[in-house]
N, C-alpha and C positions, 0 to 999 in steps of 0.2 A: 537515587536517580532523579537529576533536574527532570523539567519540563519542556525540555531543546526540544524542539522540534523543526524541519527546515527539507523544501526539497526545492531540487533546481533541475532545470528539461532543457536541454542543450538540442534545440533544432529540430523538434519532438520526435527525435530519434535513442535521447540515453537520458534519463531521469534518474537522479541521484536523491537518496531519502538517509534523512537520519531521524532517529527515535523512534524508530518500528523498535515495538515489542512482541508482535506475532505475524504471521500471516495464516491466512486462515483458507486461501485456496489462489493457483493460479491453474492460466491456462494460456495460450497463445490471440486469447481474446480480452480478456479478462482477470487482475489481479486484484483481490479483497484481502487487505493490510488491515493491521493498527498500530496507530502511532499512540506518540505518550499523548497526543492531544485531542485522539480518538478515531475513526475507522477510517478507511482511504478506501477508495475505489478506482480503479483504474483500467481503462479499456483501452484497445487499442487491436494491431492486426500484429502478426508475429510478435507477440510479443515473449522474454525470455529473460529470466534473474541472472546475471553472469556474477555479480559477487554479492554474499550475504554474510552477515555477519548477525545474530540475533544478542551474543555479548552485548557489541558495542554500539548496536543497534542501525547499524549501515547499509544499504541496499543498495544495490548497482540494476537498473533494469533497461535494456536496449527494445529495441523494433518501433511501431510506429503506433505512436501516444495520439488519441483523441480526445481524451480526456478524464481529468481526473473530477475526482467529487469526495467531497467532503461529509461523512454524517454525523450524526451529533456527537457533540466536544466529550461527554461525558460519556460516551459508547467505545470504552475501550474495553471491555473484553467479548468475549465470542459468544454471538446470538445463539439461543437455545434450538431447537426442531419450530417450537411456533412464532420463531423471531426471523429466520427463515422463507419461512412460509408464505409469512402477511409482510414482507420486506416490500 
């Protein structure tokens, strides 16, 4: 698996990601991803995955994007209970 990683927000209405390798929680406020280049955060109101793919690692997410955030490069797998916590 390269290191691709790429997302593009269309009118911050449809945000399109590749090189997710997990997701780790959503909600209509809040999506916490990881990419191959490490965690993504992503808020927003209605917000809603309409296509996933974890294979090929492609994500389709609609509603209205406030913003995303970036954590560190090398946090690509899933915080433990006290990684969580003290987040």
């Amino acid at each position: 698996m390269n290191e691709r990683h790429n997302a593009i927000l269309e009118d911050r209405s449809k945000l399109t990601l590749t090189g997710v390798t997990d997701v780790d929680s959503f909600d209509e406020k809040l999506v916490v991803l990881y990419t191959q280049l490490g965690e993504l955060v992503i808020k927003g109101r209605g917000l809603h995955v309409s296509e996933m793919s974890l294979e090929s690692g492609d994500l389709t997410l609609e509603g209205d994007v406030s913003s995303l955030s970036y954590g560190e490069r090398d946090a690509t797998k899933k915080l433990g209970f006290f990684g969580k916590l003290f987040r």
